[in-house]
C-alpha positions in Angstrom: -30.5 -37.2 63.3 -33.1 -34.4 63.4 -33.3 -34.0 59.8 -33.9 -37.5 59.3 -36.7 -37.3 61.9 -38.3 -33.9 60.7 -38.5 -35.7 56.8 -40.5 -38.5 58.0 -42.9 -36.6 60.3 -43.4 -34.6 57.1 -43.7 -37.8 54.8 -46.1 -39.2 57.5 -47.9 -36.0 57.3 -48.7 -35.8 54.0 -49.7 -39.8 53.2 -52.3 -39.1 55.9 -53.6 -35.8 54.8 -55.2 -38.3 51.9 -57.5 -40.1 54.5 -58.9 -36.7 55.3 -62.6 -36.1 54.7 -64.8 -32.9 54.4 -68.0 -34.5 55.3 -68.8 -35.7 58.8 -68.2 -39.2 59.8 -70.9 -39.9 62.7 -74.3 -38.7 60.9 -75.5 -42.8 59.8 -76.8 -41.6 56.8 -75.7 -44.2 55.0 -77.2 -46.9 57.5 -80.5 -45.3 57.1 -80.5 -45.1 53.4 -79.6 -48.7 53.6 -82.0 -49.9 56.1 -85.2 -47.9 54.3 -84.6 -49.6 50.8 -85.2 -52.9 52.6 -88.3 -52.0 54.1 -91.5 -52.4 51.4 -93.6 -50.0 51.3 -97.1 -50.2 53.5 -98.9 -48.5 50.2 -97.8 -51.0 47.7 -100.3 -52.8 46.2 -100.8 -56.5 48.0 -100.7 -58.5 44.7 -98.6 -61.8 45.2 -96.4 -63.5 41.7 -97.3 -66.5 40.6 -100.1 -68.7 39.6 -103.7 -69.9 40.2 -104.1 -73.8 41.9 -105.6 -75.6 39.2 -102.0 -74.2 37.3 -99.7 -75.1 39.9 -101.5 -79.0 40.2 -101.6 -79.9 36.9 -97.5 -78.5 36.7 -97.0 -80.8 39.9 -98.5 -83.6 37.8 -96.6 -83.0 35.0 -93.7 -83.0 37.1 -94.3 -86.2 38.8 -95.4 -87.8 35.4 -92.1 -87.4 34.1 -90.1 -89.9 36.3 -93.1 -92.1 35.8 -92.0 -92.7 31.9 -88.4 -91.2 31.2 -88.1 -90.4 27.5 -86.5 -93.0 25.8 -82.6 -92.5 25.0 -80.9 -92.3 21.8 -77.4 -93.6 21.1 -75.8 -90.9 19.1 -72.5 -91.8 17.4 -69.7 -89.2 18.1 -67.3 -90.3 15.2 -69.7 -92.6 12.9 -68.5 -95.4 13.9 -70.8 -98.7 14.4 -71.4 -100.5 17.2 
């Protein structure tokens, strides 16, 4: 039964020596890297997207407008058939 035992150790052995790293584990350099490219930067210019008021009131009309009079709906025949 030795044999047996001393080929798996060995087996056991070697399938873990492929989880081995060479670089250290506990330095949270990847945290940080992560948690600085969420952060803006305080010397980025302040300029905010999207567009003046009179822009975004008359879009908000047009919006509204539109369920005011729905375009009328035309009956397309699929197969030419009448009806």
């Amino acid at each position: 039964m030795k044999p047996l035992t001393t080929i798996v150790a060995l087996s056991c052995l070697i399938v873990l020596g492929g989880c081995a790293t060479r670089t250290p584990s506990g330095t949270g350099s990847t945290v940080r890297a992560i948690m600085a490219s969420q952060i803006i930067a305080p010397e980025a210019a302040q300029t905010r997207p999207g567009s003046d008021a009179g822009t975004a009131i008359l879009a908000y009309k047009n919006y509204q407008g539109s369920f005011a009079a729905p375009a009328p709906q035309v009956e397309i025949s699929v197969f030419g058939g009448k009806k």
